[in-house]
C-alpha positions in Angstrom: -26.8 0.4 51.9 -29.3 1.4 49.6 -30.1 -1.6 47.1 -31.9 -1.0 43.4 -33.2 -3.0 40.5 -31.6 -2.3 37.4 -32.1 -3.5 34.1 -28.8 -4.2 32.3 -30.1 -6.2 29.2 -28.9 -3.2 26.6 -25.6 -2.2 27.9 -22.7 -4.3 26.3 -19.3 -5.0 28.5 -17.4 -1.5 27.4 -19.9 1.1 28.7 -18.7 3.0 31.5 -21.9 3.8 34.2 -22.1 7.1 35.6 -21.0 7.3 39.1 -20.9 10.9 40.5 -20.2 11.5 43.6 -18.7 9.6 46.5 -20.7 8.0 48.2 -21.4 4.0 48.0 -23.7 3.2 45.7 -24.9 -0.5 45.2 -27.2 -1.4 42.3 -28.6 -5.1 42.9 -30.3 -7.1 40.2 -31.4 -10.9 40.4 -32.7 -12.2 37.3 -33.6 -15.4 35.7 -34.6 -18.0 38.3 -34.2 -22.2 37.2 -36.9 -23.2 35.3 -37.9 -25.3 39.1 -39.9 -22.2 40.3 -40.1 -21.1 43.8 -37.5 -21.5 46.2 -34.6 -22.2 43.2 -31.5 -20.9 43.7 -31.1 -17.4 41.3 -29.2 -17.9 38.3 -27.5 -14.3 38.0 -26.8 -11.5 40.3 -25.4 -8.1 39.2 -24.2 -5.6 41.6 -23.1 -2.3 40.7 -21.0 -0.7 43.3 -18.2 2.0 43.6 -14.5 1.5 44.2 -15.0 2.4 48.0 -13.7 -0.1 50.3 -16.8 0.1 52.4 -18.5 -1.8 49.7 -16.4 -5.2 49.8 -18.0 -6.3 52.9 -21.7 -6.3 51.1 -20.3 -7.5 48.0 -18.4 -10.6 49.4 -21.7 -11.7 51.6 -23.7 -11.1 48.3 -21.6 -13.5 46.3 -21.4 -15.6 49.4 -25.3 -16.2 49.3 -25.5 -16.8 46.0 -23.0 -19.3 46.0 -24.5 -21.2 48.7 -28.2 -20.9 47.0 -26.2 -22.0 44.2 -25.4 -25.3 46.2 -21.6 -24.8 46.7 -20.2 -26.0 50.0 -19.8 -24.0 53.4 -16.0 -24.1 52.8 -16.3 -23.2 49.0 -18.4 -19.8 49.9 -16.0 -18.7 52.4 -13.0 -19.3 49.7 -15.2 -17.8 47.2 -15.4 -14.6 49.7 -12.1 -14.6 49.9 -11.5 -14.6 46.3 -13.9 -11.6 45.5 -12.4 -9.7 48.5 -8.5 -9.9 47.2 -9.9 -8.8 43.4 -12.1 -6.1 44.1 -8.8 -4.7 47.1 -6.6 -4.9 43.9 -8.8 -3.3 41.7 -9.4 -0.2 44.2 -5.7 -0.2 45.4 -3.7 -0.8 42.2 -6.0 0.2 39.8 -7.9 2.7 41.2 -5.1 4.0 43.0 -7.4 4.1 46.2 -10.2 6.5 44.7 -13.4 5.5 46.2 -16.2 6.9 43.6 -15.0 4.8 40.6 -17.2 2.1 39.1 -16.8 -1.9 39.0 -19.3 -4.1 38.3 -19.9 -7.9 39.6 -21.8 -10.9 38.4 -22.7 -14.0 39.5 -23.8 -16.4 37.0 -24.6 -20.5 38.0 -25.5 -22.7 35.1 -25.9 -26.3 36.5 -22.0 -27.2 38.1 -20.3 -24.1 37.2 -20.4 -20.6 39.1 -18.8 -17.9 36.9 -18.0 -14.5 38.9 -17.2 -11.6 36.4 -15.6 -8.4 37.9 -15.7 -5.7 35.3 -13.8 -2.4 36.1 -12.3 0.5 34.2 -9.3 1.2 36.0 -6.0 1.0 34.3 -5.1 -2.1 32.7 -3.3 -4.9 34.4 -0.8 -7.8 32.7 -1.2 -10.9 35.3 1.8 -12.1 33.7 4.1 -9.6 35.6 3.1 -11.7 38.6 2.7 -15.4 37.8 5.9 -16.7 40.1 4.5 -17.7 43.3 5.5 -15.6 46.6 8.3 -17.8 48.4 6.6 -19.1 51.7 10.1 -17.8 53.8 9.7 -14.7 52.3 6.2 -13.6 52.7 4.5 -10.2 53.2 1.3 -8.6 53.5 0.0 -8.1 50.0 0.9 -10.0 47.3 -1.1 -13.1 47.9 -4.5 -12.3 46.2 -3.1 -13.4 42.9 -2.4 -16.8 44.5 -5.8 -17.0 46.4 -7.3 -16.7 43.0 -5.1 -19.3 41.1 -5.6 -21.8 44.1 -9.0 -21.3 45.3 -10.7 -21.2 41.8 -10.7 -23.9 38.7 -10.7 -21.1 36.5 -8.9 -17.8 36.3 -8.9 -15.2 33.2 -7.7 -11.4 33.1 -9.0 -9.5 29.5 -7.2 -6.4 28.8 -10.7 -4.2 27.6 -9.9 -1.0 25.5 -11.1 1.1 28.8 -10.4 -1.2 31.5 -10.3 -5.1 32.6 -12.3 -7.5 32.9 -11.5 -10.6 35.4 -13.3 -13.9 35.1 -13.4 -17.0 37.5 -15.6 -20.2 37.8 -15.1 -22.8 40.4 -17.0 -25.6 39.7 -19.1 -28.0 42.2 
């Protein structure tokens, strides 16, 4: 997959970025390393991808890194994956509708004990209340437990309506 350097510094959270076309695209950009120097863990990562499921694999080892450079446990990274895997499926399945050429955006932020992962998209909106009740354990199906994942693998969990689309925040802390 074909990886870029972007700078983002003049867009604000409600512009939509031109994706034509469908194949993958993947824009990568790690900025702003700790004031250590060499060999520091990043303190942001932005990937810009399209709603194509062939993307979540790239995306969840990105964040996976960057957790780990971020100091996070083996265990936490692989929950972390998890996590990012479950959002970005919902947001191509439910509010995508499956198209694979729509945009989302991802970052990665670290700031001392605190990772915050921010999953922009422009899909349709989505109201997490509809599904706070918790899947009964005799009952369960396939789909239906990324909500959960979120709520129980992260300290943190927010969903903002946007007037073009959502934006979904979490932050687990070390």
């Amino acid at each position: 997959m074909k990886t870029q350097r972007t700078d983002t510094s003049k867009r604000t959270g409600s512009e939509r970025p031109h994706m034509s076309g469908n194949r993958q695209k993947s824009t990568r950009d790690v900025r702003g390393r700790s004031a250590g120097g060499v060999g520091e863990a990043p303190r942001r990562l932005e990937l810009k991808i399209t709603s194509d499921p062939a993307n979540l694999r790239h995306v969840r080892k990105e964040i996976e890194k960057f957790a780990a450079h971020a100091g996070m446990p083996a265990e936490v990274c692989d929950n972390i994956g998890l996590v990012i895997n479950e959002a970005l499926a919902n947001i191509i399945r439910h509010g995508y509708g499956g198209a694979t050429d729509k945009p989302i955006e991802v970052v990665s932020e670290f700031g001392g004990i605190e990772l915050r992962i921010t999953l922009r998209d422009w899909a349709k909106p989505f109201d997490p209340s509809d599904h706070l009740k918790e899947p009964d354990p005799a009952n369960l199906t396939p789909g239906g437990l990324g909500l959960m994942c979120m709520r129980k693998l992260m300290d943190d969990v927010k969903w903002e309506k946007l007037p073009d689309g959502m934006r979904l925040t979490m932050i687990k802390r070390k």
